[in-house]
VMD Tcl script that builds the backbone (N, CA, C; Angstrom):
set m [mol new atoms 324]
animate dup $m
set s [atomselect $m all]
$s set {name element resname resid chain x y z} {
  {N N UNK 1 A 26.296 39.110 15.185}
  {CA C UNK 1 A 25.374 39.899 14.380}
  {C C UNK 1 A 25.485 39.447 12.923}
  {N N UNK 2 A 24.328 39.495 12.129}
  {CA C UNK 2 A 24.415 39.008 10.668}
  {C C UNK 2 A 24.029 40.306 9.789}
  {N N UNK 3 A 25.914 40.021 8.812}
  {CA C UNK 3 A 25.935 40.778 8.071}
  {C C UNK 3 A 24.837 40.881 7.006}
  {N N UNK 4 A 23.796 40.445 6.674}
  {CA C UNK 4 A 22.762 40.253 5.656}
  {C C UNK 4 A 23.116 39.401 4.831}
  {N N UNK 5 A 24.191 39.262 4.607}
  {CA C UNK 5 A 24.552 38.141 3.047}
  {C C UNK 5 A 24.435 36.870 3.027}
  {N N UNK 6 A 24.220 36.079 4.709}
  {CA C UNK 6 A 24.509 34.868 4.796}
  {C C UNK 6 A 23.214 34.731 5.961}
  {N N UNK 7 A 22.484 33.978 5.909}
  {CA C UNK 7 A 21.503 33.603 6.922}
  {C C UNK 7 A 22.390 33.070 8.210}
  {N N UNK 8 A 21.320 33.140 9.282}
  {CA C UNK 8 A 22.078 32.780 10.839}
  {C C UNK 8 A 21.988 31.529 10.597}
  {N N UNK 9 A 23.152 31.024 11.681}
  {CA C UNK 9 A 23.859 29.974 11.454}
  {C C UNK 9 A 22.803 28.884 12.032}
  {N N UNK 10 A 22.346 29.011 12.825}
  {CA C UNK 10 A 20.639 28.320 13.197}
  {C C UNK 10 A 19.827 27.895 11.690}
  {N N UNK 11 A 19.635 28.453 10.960}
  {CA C UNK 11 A 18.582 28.288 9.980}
  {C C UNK 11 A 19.622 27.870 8.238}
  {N N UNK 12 A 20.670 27.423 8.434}
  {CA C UNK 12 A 21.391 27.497 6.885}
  {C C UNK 12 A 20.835 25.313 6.885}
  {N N UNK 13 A 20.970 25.109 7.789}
  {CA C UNK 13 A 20.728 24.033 7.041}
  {C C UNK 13 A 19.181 23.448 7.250}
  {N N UNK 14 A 18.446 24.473 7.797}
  {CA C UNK 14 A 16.578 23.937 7.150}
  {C C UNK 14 A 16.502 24.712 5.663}
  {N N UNK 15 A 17.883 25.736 5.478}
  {CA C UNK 15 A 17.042 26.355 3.743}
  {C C UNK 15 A 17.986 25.121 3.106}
  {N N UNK 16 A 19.262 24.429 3.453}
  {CA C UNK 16 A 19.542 23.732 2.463}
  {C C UNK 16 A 18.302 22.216 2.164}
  {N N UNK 17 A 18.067 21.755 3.353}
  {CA C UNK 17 A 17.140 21.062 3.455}
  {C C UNK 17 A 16.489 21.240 2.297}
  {N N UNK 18 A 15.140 22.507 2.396}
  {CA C UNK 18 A 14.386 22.494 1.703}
  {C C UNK 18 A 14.363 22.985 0.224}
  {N N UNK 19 A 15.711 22.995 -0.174}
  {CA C UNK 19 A 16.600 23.653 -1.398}
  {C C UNK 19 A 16.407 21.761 -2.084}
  {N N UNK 20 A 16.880 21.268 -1.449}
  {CA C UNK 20 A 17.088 19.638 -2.086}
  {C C UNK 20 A 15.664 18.869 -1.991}
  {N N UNK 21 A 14.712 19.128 -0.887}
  {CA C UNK 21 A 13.464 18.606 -0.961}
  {C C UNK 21 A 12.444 18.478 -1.767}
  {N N UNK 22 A 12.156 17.733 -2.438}
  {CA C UNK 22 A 10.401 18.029 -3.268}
  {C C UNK 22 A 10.773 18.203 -4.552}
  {N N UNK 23 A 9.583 17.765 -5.452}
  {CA C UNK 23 A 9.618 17.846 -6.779}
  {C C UNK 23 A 10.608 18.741 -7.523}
  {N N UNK 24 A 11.429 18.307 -8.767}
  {CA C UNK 24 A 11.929 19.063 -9.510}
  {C C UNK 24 A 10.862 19.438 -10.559}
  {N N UNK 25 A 11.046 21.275 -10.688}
  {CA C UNK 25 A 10.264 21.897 -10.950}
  {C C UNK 25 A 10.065 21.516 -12.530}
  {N N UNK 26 A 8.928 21.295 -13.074}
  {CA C UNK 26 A 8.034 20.849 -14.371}
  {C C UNK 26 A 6.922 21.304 -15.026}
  {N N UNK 27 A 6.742 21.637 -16.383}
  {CA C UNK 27 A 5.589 21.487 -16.790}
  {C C UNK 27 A 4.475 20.953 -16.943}
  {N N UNK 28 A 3.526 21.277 -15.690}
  {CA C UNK 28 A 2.356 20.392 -15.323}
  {C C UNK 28 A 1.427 20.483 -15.978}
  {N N UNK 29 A 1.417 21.068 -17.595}
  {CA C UNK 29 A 0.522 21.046 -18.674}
  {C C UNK 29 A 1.033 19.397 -19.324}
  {N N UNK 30 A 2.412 19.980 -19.231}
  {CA C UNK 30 A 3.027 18.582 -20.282}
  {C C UNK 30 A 3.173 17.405 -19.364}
  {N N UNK 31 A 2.922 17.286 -18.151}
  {CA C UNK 31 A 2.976 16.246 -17.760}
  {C C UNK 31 A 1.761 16.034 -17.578}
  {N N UNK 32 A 0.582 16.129 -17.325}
  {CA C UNK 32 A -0.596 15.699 -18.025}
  {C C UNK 32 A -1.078 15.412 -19.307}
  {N N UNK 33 A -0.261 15.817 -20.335}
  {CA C UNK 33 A -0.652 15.401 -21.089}
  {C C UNK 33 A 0.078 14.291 -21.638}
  {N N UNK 34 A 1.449 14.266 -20.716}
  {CA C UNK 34 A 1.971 12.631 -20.892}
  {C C UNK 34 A 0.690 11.692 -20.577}
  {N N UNK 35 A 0.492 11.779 -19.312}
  {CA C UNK 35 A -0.392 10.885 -18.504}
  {C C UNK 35 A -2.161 10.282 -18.847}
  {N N UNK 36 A -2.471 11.351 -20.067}
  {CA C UNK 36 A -3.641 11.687 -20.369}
  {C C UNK 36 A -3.579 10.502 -21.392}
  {N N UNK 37 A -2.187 10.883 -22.553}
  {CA C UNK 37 A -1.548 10.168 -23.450}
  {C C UNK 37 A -1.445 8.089 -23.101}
  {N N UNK 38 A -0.677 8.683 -21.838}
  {CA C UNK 38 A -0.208 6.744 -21.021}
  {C C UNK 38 A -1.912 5.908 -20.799}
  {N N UNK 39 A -2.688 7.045 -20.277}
  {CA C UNK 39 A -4.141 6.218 -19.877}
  {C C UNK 39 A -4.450 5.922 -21.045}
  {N N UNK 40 A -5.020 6.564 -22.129}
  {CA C UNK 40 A -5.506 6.570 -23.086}
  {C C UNK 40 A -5.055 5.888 -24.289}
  {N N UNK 41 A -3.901 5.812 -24.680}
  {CA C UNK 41 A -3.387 5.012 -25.360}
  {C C UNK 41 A -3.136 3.342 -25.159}
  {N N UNK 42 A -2.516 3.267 -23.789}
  {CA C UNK 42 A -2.922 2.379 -23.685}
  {C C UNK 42 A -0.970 1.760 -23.636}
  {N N UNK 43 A -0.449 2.998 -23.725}
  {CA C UNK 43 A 1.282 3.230 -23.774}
  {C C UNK 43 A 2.209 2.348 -22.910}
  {N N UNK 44 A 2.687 1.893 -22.644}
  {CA C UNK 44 A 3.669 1.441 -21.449}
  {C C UNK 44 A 4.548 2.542 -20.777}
  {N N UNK 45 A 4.535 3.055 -19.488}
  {CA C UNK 45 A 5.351 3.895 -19.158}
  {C C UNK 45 A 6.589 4.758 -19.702}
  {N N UNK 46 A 7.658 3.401 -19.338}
  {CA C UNK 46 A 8.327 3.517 -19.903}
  {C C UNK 46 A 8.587 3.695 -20.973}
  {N N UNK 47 A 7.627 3.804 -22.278}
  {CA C UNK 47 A 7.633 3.775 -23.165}
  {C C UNK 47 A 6.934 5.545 -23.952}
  {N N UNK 48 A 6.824 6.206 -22.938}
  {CA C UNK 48 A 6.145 7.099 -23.168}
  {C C UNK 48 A 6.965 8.108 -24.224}
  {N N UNK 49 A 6.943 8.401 -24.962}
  {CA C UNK 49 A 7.571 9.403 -26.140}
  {C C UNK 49 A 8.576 10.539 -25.363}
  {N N UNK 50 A 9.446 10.844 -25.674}
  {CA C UNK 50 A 10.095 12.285 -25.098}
  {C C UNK 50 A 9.458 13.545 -25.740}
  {N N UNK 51 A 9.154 13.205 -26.555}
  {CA C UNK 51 A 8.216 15.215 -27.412}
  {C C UNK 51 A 7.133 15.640 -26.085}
  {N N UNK 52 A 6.735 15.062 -24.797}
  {CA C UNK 52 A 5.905 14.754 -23.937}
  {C C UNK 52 A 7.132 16.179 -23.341}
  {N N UNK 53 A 8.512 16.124 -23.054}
  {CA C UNK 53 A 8.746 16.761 -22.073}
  {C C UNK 53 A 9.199 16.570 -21.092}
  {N N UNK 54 A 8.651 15.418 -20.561}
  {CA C UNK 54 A 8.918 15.152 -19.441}
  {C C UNK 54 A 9.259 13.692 -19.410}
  {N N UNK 55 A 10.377 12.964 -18.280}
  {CA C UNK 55 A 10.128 11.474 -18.134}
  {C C UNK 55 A 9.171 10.371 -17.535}
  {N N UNK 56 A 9.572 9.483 -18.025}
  {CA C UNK 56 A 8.059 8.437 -17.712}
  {C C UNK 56 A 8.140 8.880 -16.392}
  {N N UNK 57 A 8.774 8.676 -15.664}
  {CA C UNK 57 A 9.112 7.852 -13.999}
  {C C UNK 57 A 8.875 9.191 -13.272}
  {N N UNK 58 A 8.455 10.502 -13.998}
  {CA C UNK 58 A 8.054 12.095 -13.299}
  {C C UNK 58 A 6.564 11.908 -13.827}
  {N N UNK 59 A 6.239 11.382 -15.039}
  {CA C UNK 59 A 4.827 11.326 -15.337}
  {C C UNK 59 A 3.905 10.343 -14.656}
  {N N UNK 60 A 4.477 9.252 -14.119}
  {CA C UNK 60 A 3.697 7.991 -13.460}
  {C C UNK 60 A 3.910 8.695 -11.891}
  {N N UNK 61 A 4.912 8.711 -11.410}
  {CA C UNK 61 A 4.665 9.771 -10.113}
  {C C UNK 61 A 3.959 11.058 -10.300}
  {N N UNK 62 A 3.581 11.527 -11.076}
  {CA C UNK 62 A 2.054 12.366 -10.704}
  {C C UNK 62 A 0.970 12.089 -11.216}
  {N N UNK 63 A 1.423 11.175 -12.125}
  {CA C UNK 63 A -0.499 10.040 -11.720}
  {C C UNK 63 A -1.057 9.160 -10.819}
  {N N UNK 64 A 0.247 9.115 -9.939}
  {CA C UNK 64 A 0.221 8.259 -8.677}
  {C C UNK 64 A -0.348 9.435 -7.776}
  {N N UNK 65 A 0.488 10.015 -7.348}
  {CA C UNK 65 A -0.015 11.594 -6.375}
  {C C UNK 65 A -1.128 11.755 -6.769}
  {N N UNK 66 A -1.654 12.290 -7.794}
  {CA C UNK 66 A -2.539 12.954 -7.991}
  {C C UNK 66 A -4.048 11.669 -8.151}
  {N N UNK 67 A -3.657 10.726 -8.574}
  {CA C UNK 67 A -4.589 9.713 -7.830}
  {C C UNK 67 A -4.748 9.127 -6.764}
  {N N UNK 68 A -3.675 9.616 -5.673}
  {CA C UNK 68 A -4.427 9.472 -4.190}
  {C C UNK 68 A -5.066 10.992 -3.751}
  {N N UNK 69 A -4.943 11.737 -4.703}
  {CA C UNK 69 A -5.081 13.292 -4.077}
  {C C UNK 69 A -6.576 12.977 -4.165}
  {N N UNK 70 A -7.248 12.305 -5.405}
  {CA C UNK 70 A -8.757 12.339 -5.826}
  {C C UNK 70 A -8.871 12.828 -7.177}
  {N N UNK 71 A -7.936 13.569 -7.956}
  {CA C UNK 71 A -7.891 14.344 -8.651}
  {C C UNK 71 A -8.993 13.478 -9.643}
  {N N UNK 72 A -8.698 13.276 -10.555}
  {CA C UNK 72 A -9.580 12.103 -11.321}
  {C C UNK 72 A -11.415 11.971 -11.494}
  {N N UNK 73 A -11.631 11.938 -9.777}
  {CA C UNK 73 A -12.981 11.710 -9.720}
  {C C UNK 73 A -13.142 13.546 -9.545}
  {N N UNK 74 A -12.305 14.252 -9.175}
  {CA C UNK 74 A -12.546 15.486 -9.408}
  {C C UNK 74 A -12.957 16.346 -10.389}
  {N N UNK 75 A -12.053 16.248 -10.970}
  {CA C UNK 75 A -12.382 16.246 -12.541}
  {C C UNK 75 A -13.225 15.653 -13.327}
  {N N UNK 76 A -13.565 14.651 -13.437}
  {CA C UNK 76 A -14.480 13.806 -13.638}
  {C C UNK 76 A -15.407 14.403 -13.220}
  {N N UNK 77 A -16.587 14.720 -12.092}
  {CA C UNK 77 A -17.411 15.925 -11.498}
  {C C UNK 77 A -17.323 16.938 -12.195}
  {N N UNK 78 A -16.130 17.796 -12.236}
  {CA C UNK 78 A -16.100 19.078 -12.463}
  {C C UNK 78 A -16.596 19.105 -13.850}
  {N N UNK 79 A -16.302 17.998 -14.952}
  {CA C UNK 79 A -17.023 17.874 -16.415}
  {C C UNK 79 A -18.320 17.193 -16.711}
  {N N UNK 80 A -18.707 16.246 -15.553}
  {CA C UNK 80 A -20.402 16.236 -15.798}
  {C C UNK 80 A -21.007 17.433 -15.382}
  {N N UNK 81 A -20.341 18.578 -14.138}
  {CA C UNK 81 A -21.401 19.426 -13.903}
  {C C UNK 81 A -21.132 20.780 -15.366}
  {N N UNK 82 A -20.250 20.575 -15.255}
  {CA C UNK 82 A -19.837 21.283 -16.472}
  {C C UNK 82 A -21.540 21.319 -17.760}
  {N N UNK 83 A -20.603 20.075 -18.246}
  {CA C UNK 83 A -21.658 19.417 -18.872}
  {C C UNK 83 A -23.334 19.725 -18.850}
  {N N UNK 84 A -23.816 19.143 -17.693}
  {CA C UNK 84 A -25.128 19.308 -17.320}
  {C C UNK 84 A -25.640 20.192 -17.210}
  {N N UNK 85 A -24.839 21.521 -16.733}
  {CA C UNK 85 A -25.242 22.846 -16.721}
  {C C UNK 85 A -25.782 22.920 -18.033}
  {N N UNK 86 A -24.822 22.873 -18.880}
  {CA C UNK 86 A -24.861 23.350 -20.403}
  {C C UNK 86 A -26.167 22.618 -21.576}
  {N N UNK 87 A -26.866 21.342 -20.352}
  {CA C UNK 87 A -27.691 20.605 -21.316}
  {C C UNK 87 A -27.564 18.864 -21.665}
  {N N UNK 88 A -25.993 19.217 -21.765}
  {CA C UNK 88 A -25.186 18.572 -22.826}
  {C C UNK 88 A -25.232 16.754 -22.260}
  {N N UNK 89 A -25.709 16.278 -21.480}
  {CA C UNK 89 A -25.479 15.303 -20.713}
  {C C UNK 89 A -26.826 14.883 -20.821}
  {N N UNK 90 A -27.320 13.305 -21.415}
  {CA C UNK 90 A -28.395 12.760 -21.363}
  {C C UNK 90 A -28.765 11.749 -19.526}
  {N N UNK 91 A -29.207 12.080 -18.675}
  {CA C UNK 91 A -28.774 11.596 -17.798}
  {C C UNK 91 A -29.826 11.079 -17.551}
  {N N UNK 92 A -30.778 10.283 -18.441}
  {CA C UNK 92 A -31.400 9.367 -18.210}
  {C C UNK 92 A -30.891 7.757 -18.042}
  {N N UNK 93 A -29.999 7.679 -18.628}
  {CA C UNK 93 A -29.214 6.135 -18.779}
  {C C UNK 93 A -27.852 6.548 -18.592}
  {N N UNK 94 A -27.306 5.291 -18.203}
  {CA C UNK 94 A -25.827 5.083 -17.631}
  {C C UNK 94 A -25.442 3.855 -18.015}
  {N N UNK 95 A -24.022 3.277 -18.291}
  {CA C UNK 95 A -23.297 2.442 -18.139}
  {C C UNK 95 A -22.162 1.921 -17.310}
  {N N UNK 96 A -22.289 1.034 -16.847}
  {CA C UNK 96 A -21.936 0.446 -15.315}
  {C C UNK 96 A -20.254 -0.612 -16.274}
  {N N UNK 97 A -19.321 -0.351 -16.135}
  {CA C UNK 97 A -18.312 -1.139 -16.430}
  {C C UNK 97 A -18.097 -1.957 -15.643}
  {N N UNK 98 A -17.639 -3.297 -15.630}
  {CA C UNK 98 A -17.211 -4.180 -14.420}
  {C C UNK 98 A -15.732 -3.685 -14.174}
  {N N UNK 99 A -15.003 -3.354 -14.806}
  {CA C UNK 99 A -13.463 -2.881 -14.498}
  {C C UNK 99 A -13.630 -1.832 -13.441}
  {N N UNK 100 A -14.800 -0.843 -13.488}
  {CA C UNK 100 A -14.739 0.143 -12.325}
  {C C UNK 100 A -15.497 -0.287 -11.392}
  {N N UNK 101 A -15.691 -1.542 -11.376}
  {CA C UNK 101 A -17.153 -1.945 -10.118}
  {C C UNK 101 A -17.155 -3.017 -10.026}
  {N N UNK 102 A -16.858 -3.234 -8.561}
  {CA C UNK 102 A -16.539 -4.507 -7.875}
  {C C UNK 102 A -17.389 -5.389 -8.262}
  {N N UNK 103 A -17.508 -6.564 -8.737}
  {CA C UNK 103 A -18.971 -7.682 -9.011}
  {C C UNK 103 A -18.532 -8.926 -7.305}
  {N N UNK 104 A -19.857 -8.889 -6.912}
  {CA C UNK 104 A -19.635 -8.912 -6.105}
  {C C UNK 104 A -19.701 -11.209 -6.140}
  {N N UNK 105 A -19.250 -11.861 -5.405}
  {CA C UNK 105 A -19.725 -13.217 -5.248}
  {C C UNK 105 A -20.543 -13.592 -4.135}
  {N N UNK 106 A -21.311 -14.511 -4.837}
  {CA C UNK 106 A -22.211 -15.573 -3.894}
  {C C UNK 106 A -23.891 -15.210 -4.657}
  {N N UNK 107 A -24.464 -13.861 -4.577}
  {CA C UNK 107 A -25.427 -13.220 -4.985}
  {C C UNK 107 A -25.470 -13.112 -6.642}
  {N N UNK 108 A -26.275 -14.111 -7.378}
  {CA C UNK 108 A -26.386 -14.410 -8.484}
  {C C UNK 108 A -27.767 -14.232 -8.899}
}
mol reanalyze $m
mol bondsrecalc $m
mol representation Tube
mol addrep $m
């Protein structure tokens, strides 16, 4: 029988498990705005400032995650509709970067 103080002996090592598993807990304001900082600047990782909060190698692992999550083009959406609602978006013309768009060969 379990005295309450100690979990059954079945289940102590899935809570230690998941005691050691998964992200150490962070400020996911300040680590975006490391990351916001690294894109934009133009920074080297490693090189990212400490007043940020957080370390490079926690800030590039959740720009990694969160750029396979989609996040990015999410956001990205969520501020043209933003945007467009409001007017604010001329969406007659566009600019096409080659860095975001494959150019394709042979077809000239």
């Amino acid at each position: 029988m379990n005295s309450g103080s100690r979990p059954p002996r079945c289940c102590r090592r899935s809570l230690l498990v998941r005691k050691v598993v998964g992200p150490a807990p962070c400020d996911e304001r300040a680590v975006f705005t490391a990351v916001v900082y690294a894109l934009t600047s133009g920074c080297a990782w490693r090189h990212l400032p400490p007043t940020f909060g957080t370390s490079p190698a926690t800030a590039h692992r959740r720009f990694t995650v969160w750029t396979e999550a989609g996040l990015w083009r999410q956001l990205h959406r969520a501020m043209l509709d933003e945007l467009g609602a409001r007017g604010e978006v001329d969406w007659t013309s566009a600019i096409v970067d080659a860095a975001s768009v494959r150019a394709k060969r042979g077809d000239r």
